[in-house]
OpenMM code with the backbone's topology and positions (N, CA, C; nanometers):
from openmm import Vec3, app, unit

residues = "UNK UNK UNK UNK UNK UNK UNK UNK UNK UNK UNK UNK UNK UNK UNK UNK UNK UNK UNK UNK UNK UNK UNK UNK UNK UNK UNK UNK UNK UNK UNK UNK UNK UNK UNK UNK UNK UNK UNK UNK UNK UNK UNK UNK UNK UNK UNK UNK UNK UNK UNK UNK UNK UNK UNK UNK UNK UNK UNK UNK UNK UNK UNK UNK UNK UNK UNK UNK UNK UNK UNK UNK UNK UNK UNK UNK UNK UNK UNK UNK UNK UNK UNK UNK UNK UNK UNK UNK UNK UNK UNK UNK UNK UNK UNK UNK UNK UNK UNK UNK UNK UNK UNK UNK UNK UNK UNK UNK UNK UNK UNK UNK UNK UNK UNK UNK UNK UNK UNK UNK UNK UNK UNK UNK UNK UNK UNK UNK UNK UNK UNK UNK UNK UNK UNK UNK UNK UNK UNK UNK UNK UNK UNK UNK UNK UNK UNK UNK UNK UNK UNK UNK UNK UNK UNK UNK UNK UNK UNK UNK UNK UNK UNK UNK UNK UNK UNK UNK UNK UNK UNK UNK".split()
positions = [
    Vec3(0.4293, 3.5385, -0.6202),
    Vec3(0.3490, 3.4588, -0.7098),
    Vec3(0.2089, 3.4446, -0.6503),
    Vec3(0.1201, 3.4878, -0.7133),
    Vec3(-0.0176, 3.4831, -0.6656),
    Vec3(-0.0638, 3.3428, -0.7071),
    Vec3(-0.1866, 3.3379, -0.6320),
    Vec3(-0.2348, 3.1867, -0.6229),
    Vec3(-0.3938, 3.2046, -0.6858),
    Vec3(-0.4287, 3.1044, -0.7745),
    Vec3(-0.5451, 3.0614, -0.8196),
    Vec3(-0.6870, 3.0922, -0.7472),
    Vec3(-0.7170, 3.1544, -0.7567),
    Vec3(-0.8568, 3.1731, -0.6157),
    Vec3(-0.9419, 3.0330, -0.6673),
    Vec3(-0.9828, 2.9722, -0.5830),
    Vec3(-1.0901, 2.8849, -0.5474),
    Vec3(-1.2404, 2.9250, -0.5411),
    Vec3(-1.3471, 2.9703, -0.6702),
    Vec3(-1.4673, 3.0507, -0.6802),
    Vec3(-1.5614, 2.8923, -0.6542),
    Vec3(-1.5126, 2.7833, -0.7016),
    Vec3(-1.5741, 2.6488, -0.6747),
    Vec3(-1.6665, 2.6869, -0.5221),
    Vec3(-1.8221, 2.5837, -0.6161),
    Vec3(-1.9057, 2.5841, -0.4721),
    Vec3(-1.9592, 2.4538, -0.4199),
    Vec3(-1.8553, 2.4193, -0.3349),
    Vec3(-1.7949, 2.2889, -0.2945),
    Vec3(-1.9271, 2.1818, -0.2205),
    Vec3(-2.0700, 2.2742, -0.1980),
    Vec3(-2.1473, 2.2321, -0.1220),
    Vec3(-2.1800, 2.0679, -0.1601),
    Vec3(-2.1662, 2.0630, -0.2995),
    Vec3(-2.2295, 1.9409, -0.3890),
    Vec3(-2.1281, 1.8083, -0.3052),
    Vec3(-2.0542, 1.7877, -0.2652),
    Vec3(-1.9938, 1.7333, -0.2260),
    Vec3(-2.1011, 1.6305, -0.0790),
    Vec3(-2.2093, 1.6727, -0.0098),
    Vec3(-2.2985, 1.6456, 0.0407),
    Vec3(-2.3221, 1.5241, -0.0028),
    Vec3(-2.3569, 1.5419, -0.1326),
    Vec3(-2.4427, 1.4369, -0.2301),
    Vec3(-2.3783, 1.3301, -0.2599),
    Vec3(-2.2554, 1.3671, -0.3809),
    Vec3(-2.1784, 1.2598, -0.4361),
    Vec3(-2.0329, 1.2391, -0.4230),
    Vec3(-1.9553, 1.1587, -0.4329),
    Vec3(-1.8274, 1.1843, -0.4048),
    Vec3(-1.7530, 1.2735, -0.4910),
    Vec3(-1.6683, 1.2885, -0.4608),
    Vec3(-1.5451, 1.4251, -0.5013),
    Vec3(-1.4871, 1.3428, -0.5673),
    Vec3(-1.4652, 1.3607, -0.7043),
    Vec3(-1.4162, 1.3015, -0.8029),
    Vec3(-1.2470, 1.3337, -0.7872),
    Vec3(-1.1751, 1.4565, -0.7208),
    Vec3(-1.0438, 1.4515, -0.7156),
    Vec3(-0.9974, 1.4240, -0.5708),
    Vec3(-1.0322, 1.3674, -0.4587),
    Vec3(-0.9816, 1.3268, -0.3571),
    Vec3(-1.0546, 1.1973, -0.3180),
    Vec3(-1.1735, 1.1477, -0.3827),
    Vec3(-1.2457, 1.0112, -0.3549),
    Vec3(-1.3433, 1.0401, -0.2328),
    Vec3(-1.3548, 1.1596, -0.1437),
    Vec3(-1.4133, 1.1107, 0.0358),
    Vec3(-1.5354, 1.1268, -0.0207),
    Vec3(-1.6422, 1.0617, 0.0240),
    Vec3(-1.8290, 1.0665, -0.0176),
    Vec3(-1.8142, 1.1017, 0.1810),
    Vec3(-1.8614, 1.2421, 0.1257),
    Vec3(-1.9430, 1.2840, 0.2982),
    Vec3(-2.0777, 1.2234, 0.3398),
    Vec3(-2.1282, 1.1859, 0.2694),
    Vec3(-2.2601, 1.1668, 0.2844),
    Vec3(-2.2418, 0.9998, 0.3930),
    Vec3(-2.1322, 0.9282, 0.3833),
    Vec3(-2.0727, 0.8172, 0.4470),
    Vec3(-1.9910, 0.8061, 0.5834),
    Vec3(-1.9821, 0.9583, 0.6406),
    Vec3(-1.8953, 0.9568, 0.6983),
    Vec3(-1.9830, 0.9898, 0.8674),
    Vec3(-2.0492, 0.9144, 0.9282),
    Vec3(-2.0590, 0.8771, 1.0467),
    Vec3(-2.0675, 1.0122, 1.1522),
    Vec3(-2.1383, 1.1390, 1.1714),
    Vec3(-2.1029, 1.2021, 1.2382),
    Vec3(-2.0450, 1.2615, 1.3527),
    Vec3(-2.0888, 1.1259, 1.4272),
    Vec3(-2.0823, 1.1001, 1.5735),
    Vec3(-1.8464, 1.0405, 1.6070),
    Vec3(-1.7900, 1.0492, 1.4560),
    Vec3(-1.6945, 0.9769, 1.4417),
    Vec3(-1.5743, 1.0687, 1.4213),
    Vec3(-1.6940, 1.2138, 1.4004),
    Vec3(-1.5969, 1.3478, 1.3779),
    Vec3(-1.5138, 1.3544, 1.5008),
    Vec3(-1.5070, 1.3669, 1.6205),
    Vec3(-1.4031, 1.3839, 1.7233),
    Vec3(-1.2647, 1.3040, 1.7088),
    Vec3(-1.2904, 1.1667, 1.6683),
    Vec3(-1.1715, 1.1009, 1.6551),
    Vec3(-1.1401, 1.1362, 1.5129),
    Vec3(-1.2319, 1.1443, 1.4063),
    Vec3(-1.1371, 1.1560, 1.2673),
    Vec3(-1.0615, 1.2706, 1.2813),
    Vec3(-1.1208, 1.3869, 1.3399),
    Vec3(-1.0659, 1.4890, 1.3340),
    Vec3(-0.9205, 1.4940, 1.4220),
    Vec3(-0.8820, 1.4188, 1.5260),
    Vec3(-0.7600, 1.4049, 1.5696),
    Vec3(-0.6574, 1.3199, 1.4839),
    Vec3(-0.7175, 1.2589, 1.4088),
    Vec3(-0.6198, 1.1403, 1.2864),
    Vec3(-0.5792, 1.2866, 1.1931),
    Vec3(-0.7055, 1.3602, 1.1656),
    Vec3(-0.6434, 1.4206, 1.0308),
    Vec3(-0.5530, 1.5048, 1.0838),
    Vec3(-0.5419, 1.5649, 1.2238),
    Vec3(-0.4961, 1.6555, 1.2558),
    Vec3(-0.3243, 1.6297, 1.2453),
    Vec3(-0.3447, 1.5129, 1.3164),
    Vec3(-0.2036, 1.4322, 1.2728),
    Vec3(-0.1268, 1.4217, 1.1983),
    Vec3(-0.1851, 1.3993, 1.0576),
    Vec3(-0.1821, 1.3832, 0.9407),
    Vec3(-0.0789, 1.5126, 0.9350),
    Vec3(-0.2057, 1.6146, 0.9341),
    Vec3(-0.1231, 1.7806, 0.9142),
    Vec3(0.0086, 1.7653, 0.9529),
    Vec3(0.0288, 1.7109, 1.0918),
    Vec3(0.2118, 1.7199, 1.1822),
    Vec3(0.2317, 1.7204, 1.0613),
    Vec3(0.2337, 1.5802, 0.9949),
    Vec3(0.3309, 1.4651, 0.9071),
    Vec3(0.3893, 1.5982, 0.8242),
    Vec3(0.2846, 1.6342, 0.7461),
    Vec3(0.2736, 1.6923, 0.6478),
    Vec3(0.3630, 1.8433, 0.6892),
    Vec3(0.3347, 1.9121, 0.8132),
    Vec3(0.3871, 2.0550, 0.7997),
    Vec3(0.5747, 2.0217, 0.8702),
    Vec3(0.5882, 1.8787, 0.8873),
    Vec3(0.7153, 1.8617, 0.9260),
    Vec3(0.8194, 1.8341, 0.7959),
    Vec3(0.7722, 1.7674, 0.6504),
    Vec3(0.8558, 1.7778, 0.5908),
    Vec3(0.9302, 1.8852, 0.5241),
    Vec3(1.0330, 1.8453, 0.4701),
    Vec3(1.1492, 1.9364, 0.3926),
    Vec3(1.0919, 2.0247, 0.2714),
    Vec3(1.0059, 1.9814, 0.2173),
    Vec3(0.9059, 2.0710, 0.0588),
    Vec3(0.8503, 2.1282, 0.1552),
    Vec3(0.7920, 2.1672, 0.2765),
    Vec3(0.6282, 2.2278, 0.3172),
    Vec3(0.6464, 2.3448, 0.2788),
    Vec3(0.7540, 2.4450, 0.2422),
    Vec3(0.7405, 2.5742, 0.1722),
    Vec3(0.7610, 2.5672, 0.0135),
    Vec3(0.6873, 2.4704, -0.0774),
    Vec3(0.7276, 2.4479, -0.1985),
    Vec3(0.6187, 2.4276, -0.2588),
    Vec3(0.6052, 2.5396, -0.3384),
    Vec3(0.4331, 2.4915, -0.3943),
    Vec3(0.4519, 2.3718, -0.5873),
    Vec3(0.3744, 2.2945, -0.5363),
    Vec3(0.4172, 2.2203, -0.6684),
    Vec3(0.4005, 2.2956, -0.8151),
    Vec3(0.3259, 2.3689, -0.8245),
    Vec3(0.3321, 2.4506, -0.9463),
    Vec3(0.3027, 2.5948, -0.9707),
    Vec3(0.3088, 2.7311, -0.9890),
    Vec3(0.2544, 2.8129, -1.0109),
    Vec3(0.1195, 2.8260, -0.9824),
    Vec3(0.0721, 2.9096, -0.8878),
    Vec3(-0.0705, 2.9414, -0.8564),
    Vec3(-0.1388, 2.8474, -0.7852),
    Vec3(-0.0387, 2.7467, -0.7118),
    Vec3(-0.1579, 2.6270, -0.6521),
    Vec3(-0.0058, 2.6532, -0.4910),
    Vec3(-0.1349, 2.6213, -0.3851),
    Vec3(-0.0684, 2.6230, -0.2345),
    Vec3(0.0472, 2.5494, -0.2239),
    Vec3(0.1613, 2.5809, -0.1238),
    Vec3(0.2431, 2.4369, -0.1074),
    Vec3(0.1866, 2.4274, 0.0523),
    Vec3(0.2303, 2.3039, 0.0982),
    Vec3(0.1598, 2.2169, 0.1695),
    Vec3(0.1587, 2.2730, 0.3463),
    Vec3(0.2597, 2.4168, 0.3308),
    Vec3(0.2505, 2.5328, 0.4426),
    Vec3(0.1144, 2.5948, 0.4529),
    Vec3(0.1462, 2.6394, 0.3123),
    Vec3(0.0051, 2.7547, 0.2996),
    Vec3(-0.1491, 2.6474, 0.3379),
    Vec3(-0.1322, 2.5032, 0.2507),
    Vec3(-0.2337, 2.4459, 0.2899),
    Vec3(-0.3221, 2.4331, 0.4742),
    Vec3(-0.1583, 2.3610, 0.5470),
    Vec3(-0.1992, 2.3611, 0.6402),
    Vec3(-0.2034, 2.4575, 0.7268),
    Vec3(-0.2163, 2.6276, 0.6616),
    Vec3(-0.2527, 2.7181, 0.7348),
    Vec3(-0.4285, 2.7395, 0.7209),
    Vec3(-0.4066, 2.6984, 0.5955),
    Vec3(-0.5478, 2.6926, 0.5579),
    Vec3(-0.6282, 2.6077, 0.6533),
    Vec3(-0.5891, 2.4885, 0.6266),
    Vec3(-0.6686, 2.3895, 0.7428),
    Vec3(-0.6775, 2.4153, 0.8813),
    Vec3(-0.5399, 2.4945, 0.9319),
    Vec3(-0.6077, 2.5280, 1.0547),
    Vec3(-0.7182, 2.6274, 1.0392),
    Vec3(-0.7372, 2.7209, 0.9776),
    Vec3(-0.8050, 2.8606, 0.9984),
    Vec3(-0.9683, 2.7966, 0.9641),
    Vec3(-0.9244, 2.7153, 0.9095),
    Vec3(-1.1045, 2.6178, 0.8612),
    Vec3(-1.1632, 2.5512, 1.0105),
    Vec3(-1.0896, 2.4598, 1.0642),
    Vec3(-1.0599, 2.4696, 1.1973),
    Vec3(-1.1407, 2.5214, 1.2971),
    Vec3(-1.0693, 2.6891, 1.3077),
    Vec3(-1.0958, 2.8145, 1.3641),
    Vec3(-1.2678, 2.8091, 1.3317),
    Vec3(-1.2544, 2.8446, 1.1966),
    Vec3(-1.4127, 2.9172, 1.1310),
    Vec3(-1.5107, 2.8070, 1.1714),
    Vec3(-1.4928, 2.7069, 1.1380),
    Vec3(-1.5921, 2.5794, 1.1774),
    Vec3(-1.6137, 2.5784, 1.2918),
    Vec3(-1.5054, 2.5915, 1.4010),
    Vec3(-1.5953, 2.5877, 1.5283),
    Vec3(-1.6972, 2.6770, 1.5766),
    Vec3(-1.6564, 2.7805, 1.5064),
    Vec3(-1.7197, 2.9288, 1.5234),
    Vec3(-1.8736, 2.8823, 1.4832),
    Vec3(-1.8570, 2.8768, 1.3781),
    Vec3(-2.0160, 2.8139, 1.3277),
    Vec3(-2.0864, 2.7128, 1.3551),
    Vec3(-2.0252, 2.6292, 1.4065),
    Vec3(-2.1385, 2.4843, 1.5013),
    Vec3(-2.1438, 2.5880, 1.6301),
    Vec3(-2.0618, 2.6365, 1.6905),
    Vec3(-2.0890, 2.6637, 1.8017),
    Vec3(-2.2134, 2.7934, 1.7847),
    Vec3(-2.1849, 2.8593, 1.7029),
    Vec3(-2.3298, 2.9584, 1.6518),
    Vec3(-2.4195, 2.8753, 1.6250),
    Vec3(-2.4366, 2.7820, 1.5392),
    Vec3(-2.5755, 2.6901, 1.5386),
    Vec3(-2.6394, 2.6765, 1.6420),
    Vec3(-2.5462, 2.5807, 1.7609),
    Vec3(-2.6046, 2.5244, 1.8534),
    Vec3(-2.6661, 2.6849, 1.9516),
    Vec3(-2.6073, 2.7827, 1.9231),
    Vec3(-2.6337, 2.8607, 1.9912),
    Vec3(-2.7748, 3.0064, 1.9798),
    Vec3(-2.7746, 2.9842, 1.8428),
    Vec3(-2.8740, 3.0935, 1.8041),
    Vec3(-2.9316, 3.0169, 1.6590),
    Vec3(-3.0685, 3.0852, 1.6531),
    Vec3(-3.1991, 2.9633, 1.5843),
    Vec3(-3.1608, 3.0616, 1.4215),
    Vec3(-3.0728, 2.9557, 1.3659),
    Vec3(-3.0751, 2.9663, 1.2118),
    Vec3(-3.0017, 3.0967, 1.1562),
    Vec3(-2.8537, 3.1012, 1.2600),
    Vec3(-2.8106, 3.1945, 1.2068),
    Vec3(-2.7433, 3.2440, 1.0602),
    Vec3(-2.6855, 3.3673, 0.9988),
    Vec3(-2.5991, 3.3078, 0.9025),
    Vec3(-2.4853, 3.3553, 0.9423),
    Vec3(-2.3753, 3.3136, 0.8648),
    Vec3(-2.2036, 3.2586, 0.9051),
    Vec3(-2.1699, 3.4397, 0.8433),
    Vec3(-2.0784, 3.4766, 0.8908),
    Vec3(-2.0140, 3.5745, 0.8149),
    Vec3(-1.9806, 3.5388, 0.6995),
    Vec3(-1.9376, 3.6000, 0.6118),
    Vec3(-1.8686, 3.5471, 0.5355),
    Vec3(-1.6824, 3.5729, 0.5382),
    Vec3(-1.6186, 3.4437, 0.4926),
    Vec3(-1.4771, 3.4518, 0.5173),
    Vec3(-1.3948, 3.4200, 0.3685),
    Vec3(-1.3401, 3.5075, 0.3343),
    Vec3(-1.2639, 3.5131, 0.1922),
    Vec3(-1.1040, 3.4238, 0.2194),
    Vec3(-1.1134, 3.3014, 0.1714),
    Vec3(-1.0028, 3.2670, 0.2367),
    Vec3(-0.9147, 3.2713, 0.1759),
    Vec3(-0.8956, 3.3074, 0.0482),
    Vec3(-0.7907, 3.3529, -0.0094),
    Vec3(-0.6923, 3.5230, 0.0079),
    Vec3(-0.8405, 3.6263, 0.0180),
    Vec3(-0.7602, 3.6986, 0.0769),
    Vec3(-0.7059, 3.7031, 0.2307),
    Vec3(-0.7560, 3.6099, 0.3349),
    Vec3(-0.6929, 3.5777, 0.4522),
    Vec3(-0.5741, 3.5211, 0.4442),
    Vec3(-0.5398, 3.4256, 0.3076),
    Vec3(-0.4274, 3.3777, 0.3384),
    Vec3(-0.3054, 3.4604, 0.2668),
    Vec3(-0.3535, 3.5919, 0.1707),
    Vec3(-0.2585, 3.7258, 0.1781),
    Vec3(-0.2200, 3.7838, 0.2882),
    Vec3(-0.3214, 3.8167, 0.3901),
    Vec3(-0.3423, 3.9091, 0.5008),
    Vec3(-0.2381, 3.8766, 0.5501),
    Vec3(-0.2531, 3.7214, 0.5777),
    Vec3(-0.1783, 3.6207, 0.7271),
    Vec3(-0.0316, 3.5858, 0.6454),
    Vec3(-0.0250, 3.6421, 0.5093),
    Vec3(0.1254, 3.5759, 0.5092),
    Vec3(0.1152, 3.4206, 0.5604),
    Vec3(0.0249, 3.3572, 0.4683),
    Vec3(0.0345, 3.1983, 0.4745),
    Vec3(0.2110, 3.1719, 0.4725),
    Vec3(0.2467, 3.1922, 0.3588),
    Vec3(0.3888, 3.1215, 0.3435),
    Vec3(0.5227, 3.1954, 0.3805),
    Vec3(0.4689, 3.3080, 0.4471),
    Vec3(0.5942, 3.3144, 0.5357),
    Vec3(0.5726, 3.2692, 0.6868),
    Vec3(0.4837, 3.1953, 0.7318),
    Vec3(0.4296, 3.1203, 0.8840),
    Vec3(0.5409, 3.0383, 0.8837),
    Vec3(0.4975, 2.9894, 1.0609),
    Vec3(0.6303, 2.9204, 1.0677),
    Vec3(0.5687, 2.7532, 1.1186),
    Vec3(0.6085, 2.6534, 1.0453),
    Vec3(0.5512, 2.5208, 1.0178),
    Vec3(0.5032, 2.4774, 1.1489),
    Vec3(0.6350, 2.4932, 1.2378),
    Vec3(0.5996, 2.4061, 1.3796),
    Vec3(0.4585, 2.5098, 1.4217),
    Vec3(0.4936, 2.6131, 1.4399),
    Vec3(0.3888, 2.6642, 1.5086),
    Vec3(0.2629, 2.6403, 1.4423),
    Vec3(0.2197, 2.6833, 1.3430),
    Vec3(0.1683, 2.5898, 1.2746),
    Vec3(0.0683, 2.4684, 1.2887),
    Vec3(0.1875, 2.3975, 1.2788),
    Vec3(0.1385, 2.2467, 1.3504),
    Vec3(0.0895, 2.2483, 1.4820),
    Vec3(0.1496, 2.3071, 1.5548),
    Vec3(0.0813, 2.3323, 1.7149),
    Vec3(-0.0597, 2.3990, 1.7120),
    Vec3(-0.0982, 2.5184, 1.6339),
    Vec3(-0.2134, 2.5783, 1.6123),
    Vec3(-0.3284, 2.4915, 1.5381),
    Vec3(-0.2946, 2.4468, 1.4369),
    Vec3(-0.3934, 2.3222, 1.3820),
    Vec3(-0.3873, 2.2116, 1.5038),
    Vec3(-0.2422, 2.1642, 1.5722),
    Vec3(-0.3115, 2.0609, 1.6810),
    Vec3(-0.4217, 2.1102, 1.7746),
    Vec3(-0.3989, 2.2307, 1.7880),
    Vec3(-0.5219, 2.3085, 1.9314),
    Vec3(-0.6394, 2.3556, 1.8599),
    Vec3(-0.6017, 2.3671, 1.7462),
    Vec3(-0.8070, 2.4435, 1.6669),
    Vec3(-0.8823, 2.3089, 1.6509),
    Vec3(-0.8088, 2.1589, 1.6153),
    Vec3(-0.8857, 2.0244, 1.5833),
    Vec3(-0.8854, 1.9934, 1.7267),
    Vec3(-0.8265, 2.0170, 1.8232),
    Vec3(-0.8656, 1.9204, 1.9547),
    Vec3(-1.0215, 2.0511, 2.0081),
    Vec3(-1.0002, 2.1849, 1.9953),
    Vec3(-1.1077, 2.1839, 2.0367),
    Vec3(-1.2622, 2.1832, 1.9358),
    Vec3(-1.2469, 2.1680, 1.8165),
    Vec3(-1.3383, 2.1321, 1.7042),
    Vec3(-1.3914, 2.0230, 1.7615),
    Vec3(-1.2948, 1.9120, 1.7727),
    Vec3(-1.3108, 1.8071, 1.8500),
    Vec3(-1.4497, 1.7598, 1.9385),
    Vec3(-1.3879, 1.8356, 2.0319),
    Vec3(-1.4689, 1.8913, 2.1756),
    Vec3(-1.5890, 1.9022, 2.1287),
    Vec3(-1.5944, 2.0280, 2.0438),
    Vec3(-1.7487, 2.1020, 1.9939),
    Vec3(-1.8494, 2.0135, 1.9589),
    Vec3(-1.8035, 1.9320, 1.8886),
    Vec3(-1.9156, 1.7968, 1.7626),
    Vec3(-1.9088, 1.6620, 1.8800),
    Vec3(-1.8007, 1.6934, 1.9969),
    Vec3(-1.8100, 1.5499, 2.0376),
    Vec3(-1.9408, 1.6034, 2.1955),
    Vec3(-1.9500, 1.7288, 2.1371),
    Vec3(-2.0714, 1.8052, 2.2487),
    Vec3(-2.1990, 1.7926, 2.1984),
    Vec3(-2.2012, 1.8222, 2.1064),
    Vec3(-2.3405, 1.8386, 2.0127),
    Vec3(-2.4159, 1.7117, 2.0717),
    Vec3(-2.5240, 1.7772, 2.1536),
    Vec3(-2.7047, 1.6919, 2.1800),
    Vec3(-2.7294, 1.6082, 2.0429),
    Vec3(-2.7647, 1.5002, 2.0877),
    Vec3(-2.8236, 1.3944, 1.9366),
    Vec3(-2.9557, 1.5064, 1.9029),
    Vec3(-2.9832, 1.5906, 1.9806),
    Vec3(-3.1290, 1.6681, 1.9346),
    Vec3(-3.0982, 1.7678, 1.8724),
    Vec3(-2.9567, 1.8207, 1.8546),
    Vec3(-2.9178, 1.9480, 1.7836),
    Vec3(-2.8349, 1.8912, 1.6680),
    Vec3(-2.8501, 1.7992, 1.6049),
    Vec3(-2.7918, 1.7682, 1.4666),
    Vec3(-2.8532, 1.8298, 1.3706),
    Vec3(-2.9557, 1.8486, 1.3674),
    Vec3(-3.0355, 1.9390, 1.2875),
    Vec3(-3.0690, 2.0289, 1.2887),
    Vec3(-3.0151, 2.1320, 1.3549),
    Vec3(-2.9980, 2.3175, 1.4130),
    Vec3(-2.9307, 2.3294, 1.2297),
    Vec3(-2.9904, 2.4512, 1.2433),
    Vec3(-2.9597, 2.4940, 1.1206),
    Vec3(-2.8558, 2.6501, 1.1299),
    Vec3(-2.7950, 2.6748, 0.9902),
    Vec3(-2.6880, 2.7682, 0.9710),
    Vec3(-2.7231, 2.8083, 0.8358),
    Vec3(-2.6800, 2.9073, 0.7560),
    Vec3(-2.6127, 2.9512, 0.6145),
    Vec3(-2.5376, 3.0627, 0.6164),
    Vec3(-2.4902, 3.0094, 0.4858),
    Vec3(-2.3751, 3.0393, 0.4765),
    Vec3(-2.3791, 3.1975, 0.4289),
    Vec3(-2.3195, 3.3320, 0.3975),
    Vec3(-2.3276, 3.4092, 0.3384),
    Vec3(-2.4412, 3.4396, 0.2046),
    Vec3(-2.3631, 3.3190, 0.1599),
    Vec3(-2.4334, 3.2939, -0.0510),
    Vec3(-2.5576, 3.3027, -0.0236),
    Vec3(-2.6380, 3.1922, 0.1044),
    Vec3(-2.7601, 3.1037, 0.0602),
    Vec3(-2.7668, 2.9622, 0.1091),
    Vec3(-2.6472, 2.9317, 0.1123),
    Vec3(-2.6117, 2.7494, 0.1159),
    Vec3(-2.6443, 2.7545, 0.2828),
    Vec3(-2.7744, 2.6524, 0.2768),
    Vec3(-2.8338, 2.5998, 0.3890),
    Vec3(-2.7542, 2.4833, 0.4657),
    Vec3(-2.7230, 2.4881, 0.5654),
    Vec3(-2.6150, 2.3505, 0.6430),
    Vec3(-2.7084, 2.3127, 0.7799),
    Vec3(-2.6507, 2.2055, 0.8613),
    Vec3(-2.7406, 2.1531, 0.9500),
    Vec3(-2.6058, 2.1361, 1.0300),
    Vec3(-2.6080, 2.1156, 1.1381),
    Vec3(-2.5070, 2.0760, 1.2331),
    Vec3(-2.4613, 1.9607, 1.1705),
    Vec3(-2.5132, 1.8572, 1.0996),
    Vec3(-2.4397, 1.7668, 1.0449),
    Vec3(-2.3898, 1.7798, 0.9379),
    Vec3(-2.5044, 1.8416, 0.8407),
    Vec3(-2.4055, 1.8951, 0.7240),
    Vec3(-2.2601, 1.9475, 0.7064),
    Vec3(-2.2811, 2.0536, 0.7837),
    Vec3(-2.1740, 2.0993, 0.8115),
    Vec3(-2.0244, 2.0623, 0.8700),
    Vec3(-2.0960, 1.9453, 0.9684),
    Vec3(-1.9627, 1.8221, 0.9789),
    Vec3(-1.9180, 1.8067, 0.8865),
    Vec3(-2.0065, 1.7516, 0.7857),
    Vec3(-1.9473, 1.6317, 0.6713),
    Vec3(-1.8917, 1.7563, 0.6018),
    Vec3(-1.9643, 1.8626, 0.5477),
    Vec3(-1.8585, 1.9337, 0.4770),
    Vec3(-1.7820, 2.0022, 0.5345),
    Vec3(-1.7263, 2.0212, 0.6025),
    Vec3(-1.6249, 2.0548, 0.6730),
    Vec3(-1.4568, 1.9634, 0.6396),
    Vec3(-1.5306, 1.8015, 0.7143),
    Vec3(-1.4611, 1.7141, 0.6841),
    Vec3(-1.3899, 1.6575, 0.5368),
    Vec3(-1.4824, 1.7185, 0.4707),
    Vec3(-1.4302, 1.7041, 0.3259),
    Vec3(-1.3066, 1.8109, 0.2874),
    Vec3(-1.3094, 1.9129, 0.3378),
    Vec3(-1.2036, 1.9978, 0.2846),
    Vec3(-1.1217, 1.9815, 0.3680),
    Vec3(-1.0667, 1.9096, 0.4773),
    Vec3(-0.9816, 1.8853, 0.5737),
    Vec3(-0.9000, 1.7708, 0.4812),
    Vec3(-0.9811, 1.6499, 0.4421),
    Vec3(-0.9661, 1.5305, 0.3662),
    Vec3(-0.9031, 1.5515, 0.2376),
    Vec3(-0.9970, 1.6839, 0.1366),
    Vec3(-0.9426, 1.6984, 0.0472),
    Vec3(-0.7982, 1.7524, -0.0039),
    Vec3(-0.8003, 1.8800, 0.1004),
    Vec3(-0.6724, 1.9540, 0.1154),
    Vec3(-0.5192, 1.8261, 0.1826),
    Vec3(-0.5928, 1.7574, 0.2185),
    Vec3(-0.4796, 1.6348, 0.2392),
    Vec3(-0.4402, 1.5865, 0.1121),
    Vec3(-0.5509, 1.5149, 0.0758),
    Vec3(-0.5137, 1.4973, -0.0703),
    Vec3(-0.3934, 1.5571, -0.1667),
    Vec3(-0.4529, 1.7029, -0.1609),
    Vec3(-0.4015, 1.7820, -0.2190),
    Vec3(-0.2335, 1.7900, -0.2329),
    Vec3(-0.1742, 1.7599, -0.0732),
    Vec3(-0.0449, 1.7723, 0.0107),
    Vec3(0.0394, 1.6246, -0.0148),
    Vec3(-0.0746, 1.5406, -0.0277),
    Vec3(-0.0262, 1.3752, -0.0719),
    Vec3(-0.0124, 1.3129, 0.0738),
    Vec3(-0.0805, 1.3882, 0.1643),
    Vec3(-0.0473, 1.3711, 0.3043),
    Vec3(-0.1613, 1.2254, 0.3685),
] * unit.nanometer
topology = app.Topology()
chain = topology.addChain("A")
for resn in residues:
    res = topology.addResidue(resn, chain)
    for name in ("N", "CA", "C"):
        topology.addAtom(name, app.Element.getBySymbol(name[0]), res)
């Protein structure tokens, strides 16, 4: 069963709140990313330990495996890219198709615990990365493939939103 691709361009989320998960990034404290990011990570356990995590609630939408494969690999990519910010003047991001990654990787045949262990180690060192970031490099700049301009903080907050949202998503 193939899954819905996600063409949505989630950047707007900066601005105003996300009308289907409630988080307003624009509120969310940057300096606060190290610890939120170990709560949400948590969260994930909860979530990749129950009995549904290979059960997608409807045709064409993730179940809450595939999600939190997703979230780790966001994880992965995000650190990649603050750590390119801080490192080279205004680079842009590769671009990463995450839908066909999560064909490639066999999201839903992964195995939960591990899983959970891999999202615990990609958010502790995400962690690390933003809880590194110079108060003088919040504003190092990135873009994205498209065009979409991000800042070391930007990029927190949206980051944090699809970590938040995809929770949502899981009921997690």
């Amino acid at each position: 069963m193939s899954i819905t691709p996600d063409t949505k361009d989630w950047t707007w989320v900066l601005e105003r709140p996300c009308a289907e998960c409630g988080f307003l990034a624009a509120d969310l404290p940057t300096r606060e990313l190290p610890s939120r990011i170990g709560e949400w990570a948590q969260r994930w356990r909860t979530v990749l330990g129950r009995d549904n995590r290979r059960v997608r609630p409807e045709p064409g939408v993730w179940s809450p495996l595939e999600y939190g494969c997703h979230v780790r690999d966001v994880l992965r990519v995000f650190d990649k890219r603050v750590r390119l910010m801080l490192a080279d003047e205004a680079p842009t991001f590769e671009n990463w198709d995450q839908d066909e990654t999560a064909l490639v990787e066999r999201y839903d045949e992964q195995d939960p615990i591990r899983v959970a262990d891999e999202l615990t180690l990609a958010a502790a060192v995400l962690a690390v990365t933003f809880a590194e970031v110079p108060d003088d490099a919040w504003g190092r700049t990135g873009l994205r493939s498209n065009g979409s301009h991000f800042t070391v903080e930007s990029i927190g907050r949206y980051f944090a939103h699809d970590v938040v949202h995809h929770l949502h998503d899981v009921q997690g």
